[in-house]
N, C-alpha and C positions, 0 to 999 in steps of 0.2 A: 408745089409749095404754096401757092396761091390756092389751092383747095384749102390747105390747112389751115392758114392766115383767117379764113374764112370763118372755117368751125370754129376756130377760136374766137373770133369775134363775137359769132351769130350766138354760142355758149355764154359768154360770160356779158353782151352789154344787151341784144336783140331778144335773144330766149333764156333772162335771167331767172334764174331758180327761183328766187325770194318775191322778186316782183311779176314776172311772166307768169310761170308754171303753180308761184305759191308754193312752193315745196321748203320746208326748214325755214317757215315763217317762224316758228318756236324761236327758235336758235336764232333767228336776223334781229326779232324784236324782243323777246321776252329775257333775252340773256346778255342784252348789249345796250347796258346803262354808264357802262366805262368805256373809253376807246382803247386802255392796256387790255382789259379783258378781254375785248373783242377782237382784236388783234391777236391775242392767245387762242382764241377759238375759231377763227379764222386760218391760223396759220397751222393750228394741228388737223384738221376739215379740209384742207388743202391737200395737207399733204394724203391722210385717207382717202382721198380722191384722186389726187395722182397719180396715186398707185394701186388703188384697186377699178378704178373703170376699164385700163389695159387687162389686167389679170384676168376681172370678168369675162371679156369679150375673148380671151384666150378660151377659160372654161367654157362659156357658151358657144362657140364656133367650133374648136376643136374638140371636146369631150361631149359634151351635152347631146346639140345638133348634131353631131355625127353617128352617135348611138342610137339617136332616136328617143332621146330623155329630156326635151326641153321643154314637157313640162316638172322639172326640178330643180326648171331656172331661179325661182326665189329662194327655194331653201337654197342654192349652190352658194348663192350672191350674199346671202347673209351670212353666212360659215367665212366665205373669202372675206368678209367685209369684217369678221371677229378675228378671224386670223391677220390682218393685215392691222388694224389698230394695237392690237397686242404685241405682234412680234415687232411693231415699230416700236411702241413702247419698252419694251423688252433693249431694243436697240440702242433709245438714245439714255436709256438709263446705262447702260455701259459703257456710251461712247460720251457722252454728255451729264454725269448726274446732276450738276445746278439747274441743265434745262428741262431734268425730267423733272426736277422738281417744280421747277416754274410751272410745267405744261401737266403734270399727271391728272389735276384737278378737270383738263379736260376730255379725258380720254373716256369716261362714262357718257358722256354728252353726246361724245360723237359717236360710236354706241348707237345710242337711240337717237342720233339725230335723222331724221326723215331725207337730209339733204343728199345723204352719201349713198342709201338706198335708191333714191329716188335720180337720181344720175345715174347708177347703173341701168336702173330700169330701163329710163330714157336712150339709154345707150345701146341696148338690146335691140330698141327697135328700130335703132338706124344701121345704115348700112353705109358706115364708114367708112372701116376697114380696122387694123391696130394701128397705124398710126394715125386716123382720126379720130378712135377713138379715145388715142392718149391726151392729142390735142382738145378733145371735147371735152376732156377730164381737168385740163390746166384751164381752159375759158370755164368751165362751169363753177372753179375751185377762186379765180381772178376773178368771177362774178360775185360767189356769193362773199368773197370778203369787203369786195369792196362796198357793197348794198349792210353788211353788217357792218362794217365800221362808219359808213355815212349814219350810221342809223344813231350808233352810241354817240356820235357828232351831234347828231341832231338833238336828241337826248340829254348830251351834256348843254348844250344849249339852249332847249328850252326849260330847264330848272332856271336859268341867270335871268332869262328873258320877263318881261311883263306884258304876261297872258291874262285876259280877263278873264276871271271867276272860273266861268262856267265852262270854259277851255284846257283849264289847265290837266296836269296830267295823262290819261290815254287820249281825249279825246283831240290835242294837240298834235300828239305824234300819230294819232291816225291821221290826221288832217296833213302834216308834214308825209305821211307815208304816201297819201293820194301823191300829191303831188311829185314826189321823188318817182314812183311809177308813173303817172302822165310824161315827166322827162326822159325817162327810160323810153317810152313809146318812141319818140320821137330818132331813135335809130333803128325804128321796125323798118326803114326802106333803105339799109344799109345793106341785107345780105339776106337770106330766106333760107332756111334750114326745111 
């Protein structure tokens, strides 16, 4: 259990997508100027991760690898990854419609979001297991929301702030960005993936 505690960690605060690897930089800063919004995009990127990093590493381990087809590891991973946002979609609009309606706006996003790819990929080339991988799937999904909603934080607060001139704007919240990853570094000797 203490391995798993681990990947989750090392996934979501040590080797975080947004700040680490830069993966679904789009999605952490270019679409996270609200903290409801990002929260929305957050919590549906969550869930497409929680459930398609296992699924992957099922296809990849058991179908793929074992035929001897894993080079058709990215088209696999993008088919699971269309099928798995859709038919969640599909889900909580029958099980939920107020929240499909809250959430649909994000399900194109996530789609193209780089972050949900790019944790499978990651995940391919570790050597887990499934239940680490599911775990690497819940820290990677705990990482990038919480790096997207510091971000709309920061965001919302430096509009209120008095930034001089020549600051305001991107080059505020890149400067705020440095520094949220310098912070993040500083759990780089917590756990080593």
């Amino acid at each position: 259990m203490s391995d798993l505690l681990l990947i989750f960690i090392s996934a979501s605060l040590v080797n975080n997508l947004v700040l680490h690897h830069l993966i679904g930089v789009g999605a952490g800063v270019g679409l996270s100027r609200k903290i409801d919004v990002a929260a929305g995009m957050s919590l549906v990127t969550a869930v497409a991760l929680t459930v398609a990093t296992p699924v992957t590493w099922v296809v990849s381990h058991a179908v793929l690898r074992a035929s001897g087809l894993a080079y058709l590891e990215l088209l696999a991973f993008v088919l699971v990854i269309i099928v798995v946002v859709m038919s969640g979609a599909a889900v909580l609009a029958r099980l939920r419609p107020d929240w499909h309606d809250r959430y649909r706006d994000f399900v194109p996003l996530v789609l193209g979001n780089s972050a949900v790819l790019g944790v499978v990929l990651l995940n391919a080339g570790q050597h887990f297991g499934f239940a680490g991988s599911l775990f690497y799937g819940l820290g990677a999904a705990a990482g990038f929301g919480l790096v997207v909603i510091l971000v709309a934080a920061l965001h919302e607060r430096l509009l209120v702030a008095d930034v001089p001139r020549p600051f305001q704007g991107a080059a505020a919240l890149l400067m705020a960005l440095g520094i949220l990853s310098m912070a993040f570094m500083g759990f780089t000797g917590l756990t080593r993936l």
